[in-house]
N, C-alpha and C positions, 0 to 999 in steps of 0.2 A: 721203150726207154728203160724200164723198170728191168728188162731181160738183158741189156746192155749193161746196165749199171753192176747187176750180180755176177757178168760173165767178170767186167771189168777185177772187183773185190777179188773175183775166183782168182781171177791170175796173178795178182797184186799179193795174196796171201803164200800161193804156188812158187812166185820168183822171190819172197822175202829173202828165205833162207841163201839161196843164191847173194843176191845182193848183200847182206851182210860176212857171207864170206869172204866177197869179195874186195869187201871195205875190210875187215881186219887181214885177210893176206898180204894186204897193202902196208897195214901197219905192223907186221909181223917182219916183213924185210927191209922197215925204214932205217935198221942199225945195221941190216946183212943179214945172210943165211944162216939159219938155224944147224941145218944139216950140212953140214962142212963134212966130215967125215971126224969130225974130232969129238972125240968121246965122251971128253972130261966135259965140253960145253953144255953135250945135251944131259949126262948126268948132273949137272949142274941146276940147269932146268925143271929133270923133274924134282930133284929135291927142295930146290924151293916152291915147287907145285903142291907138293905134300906137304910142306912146311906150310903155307899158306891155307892150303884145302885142312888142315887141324885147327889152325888158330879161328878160321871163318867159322867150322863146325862148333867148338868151345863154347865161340859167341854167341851163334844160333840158341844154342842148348842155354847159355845163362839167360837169354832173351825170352826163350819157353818158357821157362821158370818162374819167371818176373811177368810175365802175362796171362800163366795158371793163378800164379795169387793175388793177381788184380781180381779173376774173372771169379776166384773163387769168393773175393771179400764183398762185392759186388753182386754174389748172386748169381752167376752164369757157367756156362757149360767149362770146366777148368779139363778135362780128363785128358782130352785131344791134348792139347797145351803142354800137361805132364808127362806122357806118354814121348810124343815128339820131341820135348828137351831130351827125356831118358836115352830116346834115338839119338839124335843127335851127340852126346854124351860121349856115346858106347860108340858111333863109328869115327868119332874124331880120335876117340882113345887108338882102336885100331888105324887110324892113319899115323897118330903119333909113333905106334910102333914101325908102320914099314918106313917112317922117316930115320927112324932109329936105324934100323936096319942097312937103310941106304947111306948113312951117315960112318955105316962101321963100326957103329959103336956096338956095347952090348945092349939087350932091351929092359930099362928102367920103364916104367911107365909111370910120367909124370908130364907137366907142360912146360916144365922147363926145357926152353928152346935157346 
């Protein structure tokens, strides 16, 4: 039973991936196809992908920040914390610019979006 139950888990963890893509492909053509052939849609796409994937990083990184100096005022391990905002930081900066980029513009480095 106990050798059934882990084969079961086994495959249950194996088909996740499956099943979850299969649930948002669903939800990816509930408006229509992405891939039309039309250009400006899917450039559209990624740049609010980038737009989005900067502002979440931003967030992240202020979130690190605000949990280094909890853990430092508290007495606890802050380094990880600082570190990981700093990252966070630095590649949302670099997504800011290829959104720049993709936007046409020149590259300003700032968050205003």
């Amino acid at each position: 039973m106990k050798k059934l139950i882990k084969t079961i888990r086994t495959a249950f963890i194996g088909l996740a991936p499956v099943a979850v893509m299969l649930l948002l492909s669903t939800a990816l053509f509930a408006q229509g196809p992405i891939f039309t052939g039309d250009a400006s849609n899917l450039s559209n796409i990624i740049r609010e992908a980038l737009k989005l994937m900067a502002i979440i990083l931003f967030c992240l990184g202020a979130v690190g920040v605000a949990w280094a100096i909890y853990n430092k005022m508290t007495g606890k391990e802050w380094g990880n914390q600082a570190f990981g905002s700093l990252l966070a930081f630095a590649f949302g900066t670099i997504v800011a610019v290829f959104w720049q980029l993709a936007q046409g513009r020149a590259v300003g480095i700032d968050t205003n979006f």
